[in-house]
C-alpha positions as CSV (number, residue, x, y, z in Angstrom):
1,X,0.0,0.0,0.0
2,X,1.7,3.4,-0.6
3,X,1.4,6.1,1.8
4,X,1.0,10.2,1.3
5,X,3.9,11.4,3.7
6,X,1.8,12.8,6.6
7,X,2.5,16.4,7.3
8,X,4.3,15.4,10.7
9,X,6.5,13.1,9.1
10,X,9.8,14.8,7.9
11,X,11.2,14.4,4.2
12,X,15.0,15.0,5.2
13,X,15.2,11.4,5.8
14,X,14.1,10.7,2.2
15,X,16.5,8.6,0.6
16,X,16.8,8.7,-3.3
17,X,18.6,5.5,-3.4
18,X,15.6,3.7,-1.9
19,X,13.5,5.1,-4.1
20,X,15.3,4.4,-7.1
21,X,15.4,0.5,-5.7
22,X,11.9,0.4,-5.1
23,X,10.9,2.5,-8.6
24,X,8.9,5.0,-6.3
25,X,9.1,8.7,-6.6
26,X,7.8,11.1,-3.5
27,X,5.5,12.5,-6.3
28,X,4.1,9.4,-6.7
29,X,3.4,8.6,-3.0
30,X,1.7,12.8,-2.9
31,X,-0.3,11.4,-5.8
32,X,-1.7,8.0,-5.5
33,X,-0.8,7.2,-1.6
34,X,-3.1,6.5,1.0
35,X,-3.3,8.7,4.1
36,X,-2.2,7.4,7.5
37,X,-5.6,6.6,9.2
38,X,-6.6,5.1,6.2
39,X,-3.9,2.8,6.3
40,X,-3.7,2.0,9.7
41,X,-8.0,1.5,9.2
42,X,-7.6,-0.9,6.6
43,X,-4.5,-2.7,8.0
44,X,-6.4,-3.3,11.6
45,X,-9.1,-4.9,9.4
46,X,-6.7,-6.9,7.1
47,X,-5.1,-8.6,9.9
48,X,-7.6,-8.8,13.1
49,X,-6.1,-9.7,16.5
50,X,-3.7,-12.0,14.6
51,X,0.2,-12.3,14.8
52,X,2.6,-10.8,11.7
53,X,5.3,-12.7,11.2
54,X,8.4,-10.1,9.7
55,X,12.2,-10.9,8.8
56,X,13.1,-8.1,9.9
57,X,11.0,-7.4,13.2
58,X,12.2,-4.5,14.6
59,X,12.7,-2.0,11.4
60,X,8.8,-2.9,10.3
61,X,7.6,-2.3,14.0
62,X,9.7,1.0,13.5
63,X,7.8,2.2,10.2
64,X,4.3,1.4,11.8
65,X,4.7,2.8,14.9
66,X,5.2,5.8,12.7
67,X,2.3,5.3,10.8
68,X,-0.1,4.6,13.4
69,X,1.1,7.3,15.7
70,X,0.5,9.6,12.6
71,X,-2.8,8.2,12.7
72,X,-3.8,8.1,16.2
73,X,-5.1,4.7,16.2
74,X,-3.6,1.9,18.3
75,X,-2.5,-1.5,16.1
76,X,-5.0,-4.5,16.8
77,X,-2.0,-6.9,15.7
78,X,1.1,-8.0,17.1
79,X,4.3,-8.9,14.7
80,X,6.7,-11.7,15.7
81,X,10.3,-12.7,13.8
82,X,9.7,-15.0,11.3
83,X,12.0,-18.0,10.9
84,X,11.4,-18.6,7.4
85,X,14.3,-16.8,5.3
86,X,12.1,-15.1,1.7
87,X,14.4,-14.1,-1.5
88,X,14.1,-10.6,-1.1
89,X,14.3,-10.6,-5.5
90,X,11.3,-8.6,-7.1
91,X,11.4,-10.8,-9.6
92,X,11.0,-13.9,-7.8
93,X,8.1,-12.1,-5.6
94,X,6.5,-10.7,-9.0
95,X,6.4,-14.2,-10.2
96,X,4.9,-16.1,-7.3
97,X,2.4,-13.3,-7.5
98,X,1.4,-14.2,-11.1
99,X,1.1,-17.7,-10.3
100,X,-1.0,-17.2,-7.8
101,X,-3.3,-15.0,-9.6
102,X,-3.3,-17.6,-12.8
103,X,-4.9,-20.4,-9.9
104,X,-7.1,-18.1,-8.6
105,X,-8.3,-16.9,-12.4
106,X,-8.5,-20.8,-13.2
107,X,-10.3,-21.5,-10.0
108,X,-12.8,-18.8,-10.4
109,X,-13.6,-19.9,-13.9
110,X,-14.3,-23.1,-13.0
């Protein structure tokens, strides 16, 4: 999901080398990006009173304990470290992602 920058958040920390790795501009975020209480909304009811599992535990707790303090709204979720090592390649993720949306297309037309 992207995210609008909220005004409280500041952009001196922006880092053009991340954004050239991930291939997302700050224009882009100002454009199509969702606003922190939306996000923090829609992520409560995504994942219930369940338990994330993350790789990297502490710097995604970091990033939304940003988001929902910019949002005033308390997470209903609890992240854990994950023992299960992912290849971090796009590639490989973008893949996986169309083979799971070819079985769902050919499950749903069946």
């Amino acid at each position: 999901m992207l995210l609008v920058p909220s005004e409280d958040w500041s952009l001196l920390a922006w880092d053009k080398h991340c954004e050239g790795c991930h291939r997302l501009a700050l224009e882009t975020l100002v454009r199509e990006g969702k606003k922190s209480i939306d996000a923090a909304l829609i992520l409560n009811a995504a994942l219930g009173q369940s338990t994330v599992y993350a790789q990297d535990p502490k710097t995604d707790s970091l990033w939304l304990y940003k988001l929902y303090k910019s949002a005033n709204v308390d997470p209903n979720f609890q992240i854990e470290p994950s023992a299960i090592v992912l290849d971090p390649s796009p590639g490989r993720a973008a893949s996986r992602v169309e083979g799971l949306r070819s079985a769902f297309t050919a499950r749903a037309a069946s």
